[in-house]
C-alpha positions as CSV (number, residue, x, y, z in Angstrom):
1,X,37.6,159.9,126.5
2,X,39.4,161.6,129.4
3,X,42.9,162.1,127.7
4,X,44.3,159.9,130.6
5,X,46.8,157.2,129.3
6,X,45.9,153.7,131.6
7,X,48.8,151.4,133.0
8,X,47.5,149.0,129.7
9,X,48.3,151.3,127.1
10,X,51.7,152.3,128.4
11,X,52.7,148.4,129.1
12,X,51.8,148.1,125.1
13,X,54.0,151.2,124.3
14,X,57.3,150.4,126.4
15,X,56.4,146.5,124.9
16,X,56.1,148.7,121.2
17,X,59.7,149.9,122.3
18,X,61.4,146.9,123.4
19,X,60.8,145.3,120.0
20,X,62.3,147.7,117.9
21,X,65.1,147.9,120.4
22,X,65.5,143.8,120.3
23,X,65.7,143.8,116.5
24,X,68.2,146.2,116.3
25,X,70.4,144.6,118.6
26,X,70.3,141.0,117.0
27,X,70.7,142.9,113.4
28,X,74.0,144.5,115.3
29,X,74.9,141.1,116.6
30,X,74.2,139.5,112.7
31,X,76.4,142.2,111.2
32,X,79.5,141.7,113.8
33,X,79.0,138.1,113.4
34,X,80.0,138.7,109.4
35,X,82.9,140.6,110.8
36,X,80.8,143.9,110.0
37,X,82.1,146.7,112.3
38,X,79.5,149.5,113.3
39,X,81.4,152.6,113.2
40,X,81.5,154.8,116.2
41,X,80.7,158.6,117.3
42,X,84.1,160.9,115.4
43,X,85.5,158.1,113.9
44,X,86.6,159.7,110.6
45,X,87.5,158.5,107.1
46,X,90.7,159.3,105.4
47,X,91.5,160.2,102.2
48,X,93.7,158.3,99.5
49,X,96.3,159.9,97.7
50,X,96.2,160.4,94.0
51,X,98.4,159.4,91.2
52,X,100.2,162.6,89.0
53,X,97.8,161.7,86.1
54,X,95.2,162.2,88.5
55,X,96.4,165.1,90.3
56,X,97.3,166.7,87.1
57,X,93.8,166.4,86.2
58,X,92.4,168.2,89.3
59,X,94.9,171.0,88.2
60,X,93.3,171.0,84.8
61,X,97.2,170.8,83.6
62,X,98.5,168.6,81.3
63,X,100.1,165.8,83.0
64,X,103.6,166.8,81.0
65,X,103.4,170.1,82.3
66,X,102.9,168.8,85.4
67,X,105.8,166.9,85.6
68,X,107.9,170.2,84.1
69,X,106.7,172.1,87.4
70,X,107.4,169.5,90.0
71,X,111.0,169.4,88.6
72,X,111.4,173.3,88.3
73,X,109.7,174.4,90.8
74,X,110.7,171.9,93.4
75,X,111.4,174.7,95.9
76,X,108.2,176.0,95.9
77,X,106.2,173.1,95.4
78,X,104.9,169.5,97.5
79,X,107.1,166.9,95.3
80,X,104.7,164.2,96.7
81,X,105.8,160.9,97.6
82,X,107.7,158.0,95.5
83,X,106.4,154.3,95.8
84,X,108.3,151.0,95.2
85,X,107.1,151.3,91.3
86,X,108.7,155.3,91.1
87,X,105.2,156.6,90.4
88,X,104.3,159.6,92.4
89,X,101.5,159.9,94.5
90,X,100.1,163.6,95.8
91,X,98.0,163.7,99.2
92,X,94.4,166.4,98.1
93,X,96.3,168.6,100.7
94,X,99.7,169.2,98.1
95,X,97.5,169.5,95.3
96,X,95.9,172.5,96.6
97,X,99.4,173.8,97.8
98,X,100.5,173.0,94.3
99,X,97.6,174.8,92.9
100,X,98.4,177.4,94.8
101,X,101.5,177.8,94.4
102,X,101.1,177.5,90.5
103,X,98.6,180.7,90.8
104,X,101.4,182.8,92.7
105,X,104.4,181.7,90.0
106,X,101.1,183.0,87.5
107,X,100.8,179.6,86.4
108,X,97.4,179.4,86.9
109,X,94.5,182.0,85.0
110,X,92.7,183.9,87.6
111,X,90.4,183.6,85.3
112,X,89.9,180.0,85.6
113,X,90.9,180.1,89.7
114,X,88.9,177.9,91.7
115,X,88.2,180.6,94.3
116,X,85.5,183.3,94.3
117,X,86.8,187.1,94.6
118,X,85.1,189.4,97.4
119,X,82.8,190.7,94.6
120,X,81.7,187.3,93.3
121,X,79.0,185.9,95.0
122,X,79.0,182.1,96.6
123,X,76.7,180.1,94.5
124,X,74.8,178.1,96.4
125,X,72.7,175.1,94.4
126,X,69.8,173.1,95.1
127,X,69.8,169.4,94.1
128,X,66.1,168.6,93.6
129,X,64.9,165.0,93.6
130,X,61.7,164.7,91.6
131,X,61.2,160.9,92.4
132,X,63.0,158.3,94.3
133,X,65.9,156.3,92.6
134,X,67.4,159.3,90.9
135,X,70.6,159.0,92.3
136,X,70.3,162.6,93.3
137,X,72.1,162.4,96.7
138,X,74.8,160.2,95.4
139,X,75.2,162.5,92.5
140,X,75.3,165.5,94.5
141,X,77.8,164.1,96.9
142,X,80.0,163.0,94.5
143,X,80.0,166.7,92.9
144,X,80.7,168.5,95.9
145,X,83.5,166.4,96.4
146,X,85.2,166.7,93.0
147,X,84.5,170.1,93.1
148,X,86.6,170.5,96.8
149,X,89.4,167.9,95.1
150,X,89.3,171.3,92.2
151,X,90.3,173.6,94.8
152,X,86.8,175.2,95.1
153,X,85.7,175.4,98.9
154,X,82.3,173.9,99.1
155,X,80.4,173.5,102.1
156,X,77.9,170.2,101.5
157,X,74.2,171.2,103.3
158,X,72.0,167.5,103.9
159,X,69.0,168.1,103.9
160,X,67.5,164.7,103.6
161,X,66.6,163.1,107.3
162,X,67.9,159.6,106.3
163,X,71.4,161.5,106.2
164,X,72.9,158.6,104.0
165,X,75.1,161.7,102.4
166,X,76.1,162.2,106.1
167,X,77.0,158.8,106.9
168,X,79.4,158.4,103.3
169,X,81.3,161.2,104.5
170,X,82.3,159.6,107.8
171,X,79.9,161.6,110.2
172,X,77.0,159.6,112.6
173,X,74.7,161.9,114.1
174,X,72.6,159.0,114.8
175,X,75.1,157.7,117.4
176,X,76.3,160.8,119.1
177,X,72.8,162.3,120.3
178,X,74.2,165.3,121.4
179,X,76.0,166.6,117.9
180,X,74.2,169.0,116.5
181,X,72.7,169.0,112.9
182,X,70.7,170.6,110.3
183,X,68.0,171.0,112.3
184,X,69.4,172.8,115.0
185,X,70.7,175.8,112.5
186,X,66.9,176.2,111.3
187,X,64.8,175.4,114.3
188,X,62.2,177.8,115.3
189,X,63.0,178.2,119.4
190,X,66.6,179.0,120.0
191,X,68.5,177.7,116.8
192,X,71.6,177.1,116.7
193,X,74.6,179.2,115.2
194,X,75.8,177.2,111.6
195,X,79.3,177.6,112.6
196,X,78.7,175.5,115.8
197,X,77.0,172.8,113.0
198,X,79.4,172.8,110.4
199,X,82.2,169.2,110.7
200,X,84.9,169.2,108.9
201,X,85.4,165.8,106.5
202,X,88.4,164.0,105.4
203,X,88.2,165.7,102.0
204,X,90.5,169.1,101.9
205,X,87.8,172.5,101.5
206,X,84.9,170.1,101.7
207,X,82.8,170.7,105.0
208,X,79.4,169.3,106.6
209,X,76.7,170.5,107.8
210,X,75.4,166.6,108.8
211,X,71.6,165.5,108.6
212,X,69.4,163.4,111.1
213,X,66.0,162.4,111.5
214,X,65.0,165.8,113.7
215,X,64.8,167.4,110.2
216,X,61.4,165.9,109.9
217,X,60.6,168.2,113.4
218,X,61.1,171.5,111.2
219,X,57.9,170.6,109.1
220,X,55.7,170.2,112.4
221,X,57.4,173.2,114.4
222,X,56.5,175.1,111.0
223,X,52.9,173.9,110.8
224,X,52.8,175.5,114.8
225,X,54.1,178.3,114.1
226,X,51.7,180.6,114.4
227,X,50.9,179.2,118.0
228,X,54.9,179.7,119.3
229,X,56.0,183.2,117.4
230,X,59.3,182.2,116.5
231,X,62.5,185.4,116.5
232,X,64.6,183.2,113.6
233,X,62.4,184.6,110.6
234,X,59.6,183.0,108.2
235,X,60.3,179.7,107.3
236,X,61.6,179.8,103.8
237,X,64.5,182.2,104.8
238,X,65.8,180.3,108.1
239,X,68.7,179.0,105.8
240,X,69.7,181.9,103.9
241,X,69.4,183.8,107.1
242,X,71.8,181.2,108.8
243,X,74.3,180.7,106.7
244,X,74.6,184.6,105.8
245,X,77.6,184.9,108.8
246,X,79.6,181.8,107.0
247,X,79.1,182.7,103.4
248,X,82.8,184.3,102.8
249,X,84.1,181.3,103.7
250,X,82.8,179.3,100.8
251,X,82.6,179.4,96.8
252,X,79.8,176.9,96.5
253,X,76.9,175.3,98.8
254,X,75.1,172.2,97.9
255,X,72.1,171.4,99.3
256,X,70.9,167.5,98.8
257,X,67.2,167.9,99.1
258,X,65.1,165.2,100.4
259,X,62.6,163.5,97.7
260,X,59.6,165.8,98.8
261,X,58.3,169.1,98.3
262,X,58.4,170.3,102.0
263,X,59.5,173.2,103.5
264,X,62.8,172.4,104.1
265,X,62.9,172.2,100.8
266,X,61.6,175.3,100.3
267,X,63.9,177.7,102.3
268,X,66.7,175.4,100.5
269,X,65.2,176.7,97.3
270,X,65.0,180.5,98.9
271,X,68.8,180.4,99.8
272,X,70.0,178.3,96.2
273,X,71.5,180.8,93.2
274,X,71.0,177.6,91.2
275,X,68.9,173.9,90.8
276,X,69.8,170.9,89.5
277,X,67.0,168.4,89.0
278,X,67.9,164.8,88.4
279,X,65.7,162.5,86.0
280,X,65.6,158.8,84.9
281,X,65.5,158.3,81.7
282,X,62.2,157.3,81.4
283,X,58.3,158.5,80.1
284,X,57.0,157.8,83.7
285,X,59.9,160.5,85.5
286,X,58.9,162.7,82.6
287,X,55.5,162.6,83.4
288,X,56.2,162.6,87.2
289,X,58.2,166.1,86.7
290,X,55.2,167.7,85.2
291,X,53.1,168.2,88.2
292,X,56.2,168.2,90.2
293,X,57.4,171.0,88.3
294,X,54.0,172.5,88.9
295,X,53.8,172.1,92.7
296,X,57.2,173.7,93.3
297,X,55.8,176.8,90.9
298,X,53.3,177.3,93.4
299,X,55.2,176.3,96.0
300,X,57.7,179.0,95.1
301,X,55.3,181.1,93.9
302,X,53.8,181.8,97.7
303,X,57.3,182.3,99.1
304,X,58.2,184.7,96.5
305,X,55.2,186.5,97.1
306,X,57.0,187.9,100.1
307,X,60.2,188.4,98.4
308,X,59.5,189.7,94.7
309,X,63.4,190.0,94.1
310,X,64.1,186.8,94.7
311,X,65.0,184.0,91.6
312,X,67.8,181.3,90.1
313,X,70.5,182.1,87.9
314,X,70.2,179.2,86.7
315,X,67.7,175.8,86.7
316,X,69.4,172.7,85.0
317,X,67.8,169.5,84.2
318,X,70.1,166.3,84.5
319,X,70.2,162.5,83.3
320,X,70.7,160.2,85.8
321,X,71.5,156.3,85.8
322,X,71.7,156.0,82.0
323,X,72.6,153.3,80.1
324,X,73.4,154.2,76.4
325,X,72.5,150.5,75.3
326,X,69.1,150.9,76.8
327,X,67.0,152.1,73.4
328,X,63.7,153.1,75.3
329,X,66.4,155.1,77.9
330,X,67.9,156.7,74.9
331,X,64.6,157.5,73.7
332,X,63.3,159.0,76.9
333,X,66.5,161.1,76.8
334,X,66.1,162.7,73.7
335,X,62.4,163.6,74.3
336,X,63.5,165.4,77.9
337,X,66.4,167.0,75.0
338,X,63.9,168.0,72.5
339,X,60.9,169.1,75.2
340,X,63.7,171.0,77.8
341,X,66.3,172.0,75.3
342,X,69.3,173.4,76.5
343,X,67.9,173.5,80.4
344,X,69.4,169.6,79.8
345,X,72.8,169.2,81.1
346,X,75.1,167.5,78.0
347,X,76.9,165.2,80.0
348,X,74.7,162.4,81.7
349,X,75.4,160.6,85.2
350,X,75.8,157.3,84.0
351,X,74.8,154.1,85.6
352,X,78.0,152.1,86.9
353,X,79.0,149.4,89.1
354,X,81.9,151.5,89.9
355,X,79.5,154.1,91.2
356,X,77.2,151.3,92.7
357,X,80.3,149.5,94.6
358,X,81.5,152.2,96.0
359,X,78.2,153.5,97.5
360,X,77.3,150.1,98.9
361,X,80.6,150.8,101.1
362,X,79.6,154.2,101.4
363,X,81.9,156.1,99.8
364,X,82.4,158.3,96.7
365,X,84.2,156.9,93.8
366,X,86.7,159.7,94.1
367,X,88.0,157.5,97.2
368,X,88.5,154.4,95.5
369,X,91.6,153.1,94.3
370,X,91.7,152.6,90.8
371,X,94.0,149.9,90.4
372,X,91.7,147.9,92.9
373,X,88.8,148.0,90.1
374,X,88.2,147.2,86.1
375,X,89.6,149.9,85.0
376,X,87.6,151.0,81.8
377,X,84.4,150.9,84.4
378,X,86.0,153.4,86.4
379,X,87.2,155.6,83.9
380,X,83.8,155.7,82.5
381,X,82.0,156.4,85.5
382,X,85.0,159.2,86.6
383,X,84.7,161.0,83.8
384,X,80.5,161.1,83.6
385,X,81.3,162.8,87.2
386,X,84.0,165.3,85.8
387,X,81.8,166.2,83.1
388,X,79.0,166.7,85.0
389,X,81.3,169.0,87.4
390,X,82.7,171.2,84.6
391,X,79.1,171.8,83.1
392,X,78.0,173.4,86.7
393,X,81.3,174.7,87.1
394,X,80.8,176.8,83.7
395,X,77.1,177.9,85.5
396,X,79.2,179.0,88.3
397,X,81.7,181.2,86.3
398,X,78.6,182.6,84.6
399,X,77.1,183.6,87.9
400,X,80.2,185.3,88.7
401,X,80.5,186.9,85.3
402,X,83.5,185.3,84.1
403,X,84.2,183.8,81.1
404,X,83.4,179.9,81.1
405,X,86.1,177.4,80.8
406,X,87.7,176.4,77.8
């Protein structure tokens, strides 16, 4: 073997090329045939606006109250907007100038505000996915965005190269080569600064830093490393180390790991305050988080061997997709309860066709409009999410040593 690549082999590889190419086109042409659009490079999503029960709810006021402020305060505060039915709606943007206005007039506990002070640390949180079809990215998506709609100003980290998480929050790396993603803020040669990543999305305080298929790279420039010295640090702190300029800006980061132990994962882990590991309800994900449990000990175990003082505040375990009616789910669930204790997070992320619907059309359920759905199925699945919100949120306050909500 000379190394040399004949005129044969590189017909069968532009040939190799051509096919996938081909296939993608007539799946395009299918798709705008069914009056699918494909979306383009910047187009962005917009947000709806919310109904005073629901606004009053991101307030964490009672809707009464609510109504009290809006009349009293109607100098100082967005009065939203009427429709043909008199009911009010409230664009995210006025509910954080309401909320903010509400913590001036001392409305509002600063006990309770949803902004860090300059001695509170921004809690950054890890969602680990221990096996496929965990829901984690959905899950973690939909968190981040509740917690943004709460006032808190979160800054969502994909991590996963298939970037669906991306993609639901209007960003397309895949068809605007030259935006840069995740990859260029940890790359070994020349990375790039996390400020020049970050997007802004179409929900208020909630920014990006988008995902794409060079993640994958990271593992293989790692694995090199030791041929092409790199100046950005050891692996497992390129992300702490890069986001260290932008943390002020932020209360909370959530990383959406990919459903692997790599090191991506890793240096997400290095730079996380907190983890949140998403489980099925069932005896095969309970044995499946055994060894996976015991892989990222060791796994973590090496890393912090170069940095003693590192460790979590807090590791929680979750329920995902769960059906109450499902008696060998409910089973399951209360083994992981009896096994993990109180490392198990109360609330569980139930499965919904709300939450299911919405995803298909890639968005959160936090965008959809209620009246456009069966109701009691969204109220089900809304709350699951606001639950699951206020149990981290409570991990958060304790991280920044303040008393938990009430």
């Amino acid at each position: 073997m000379t190394g040399r690549i004949d005129n044969k082999t590189r017909m069968r590889a532009r040939k190799g090329c051509r096919n996938f190419q081909a296939v993608s086109d007539r799946v395009v042409g299918q798709l705008k045939g069914h009056g699918v659009e494909i979306p383009l490079p910047h187009t962005r999503k917009t947000l709806r606006k919310f109904a005073m029960r629901e606004a009053a709810d991101f307030l964490r006021i009672n809707q009464n109250t609510f109504r009290h402020y809006i009349s009293t305060l109607r100098d100082r505060l967005p009065t939203g907007e009427m429709d043909k039915n008199n009911r009010r709606y409230f664009t995210a943007e006025e509910v954080h100038e309401i909320q903010r206005g509400l913590f001036e007039a001392k409305k509002i506990d600063p006990k309770v505000h949803p902004r860090r002070r300059r001695d509170e640390p921004c809690v950054a949180i890890t969602f680990l996915t221990v096996r496929k079809g965990s829901g984690t990215s959905v899950l973690s998506a939909h968190v981040a965005a509740n917690l943004s709609l709460l006032g808190y100003r979160v800054l969502f980290g994909d991590l996963d190269p298939q970037a669906s998480i991306t993609n639901m929050f209007g960003v397309t790396p895949e068809l605007d080569p030259d935006m840069p993603t995740a990859y260029d803020v940890i790359r070994h040669m020349e990375p790039v600064p996390a400020r020049d990543v970050i997007q802004k999305t179409f929900f208020p305080n909630l920014d990006l830093i988008p995902a794409s298929m060079s993640l994958m790279e990271f593992e293989y420039e790692t694995a090199l490393s030791s041929r092409t010295p790199s100046t950005a640090g050891a692996f497992h702190t390129r992300i702490a180390n890069a986001l260290e300029p932008i943390l002020p800006d932020y209360d909370v980061i959530i990383f959406d790991a990919p459903p692997q132990l790599g090191l991506v994962v890793a240096a997400a882990l290095f730079a996380s305050r907190g983890v949140l590991i998403p489980l099925n309800a069932s005896m095969l994900d309970v044995m499946s988080l055994t060894s996976f449990l015991s892989m990222a000990g060791n796994l973590m175990e090496v890393v912090e061997g170069h940095a003693p003082e590192h460790g979590f505040d807090f590791v929680k375990h979750l329920i995902t997709r769960y059906k109450a009616t499902d008696k060998p789910q409910v089973q399951a669930a209360g083994f992981l309860r009896t096994a993990l204790g109180d490392s198990v997070m109360t609330t569980e992320f139930v499965e919904s066709t709300a939450i299911m619907d919405a995803t298909a059309a890639k968005q959160t359920l936090l965008e959809v409009e209620p009246r456009g759905t069966n109701r009691k199925t969204y109220d089900r699945a809304i709350e699951s999410i606001r639950q699951i919100t206020a149990e981290i949120e409570a991990e958060i306050f304790q991280v920044w040593g303040r008393t938990a909500r009430s």
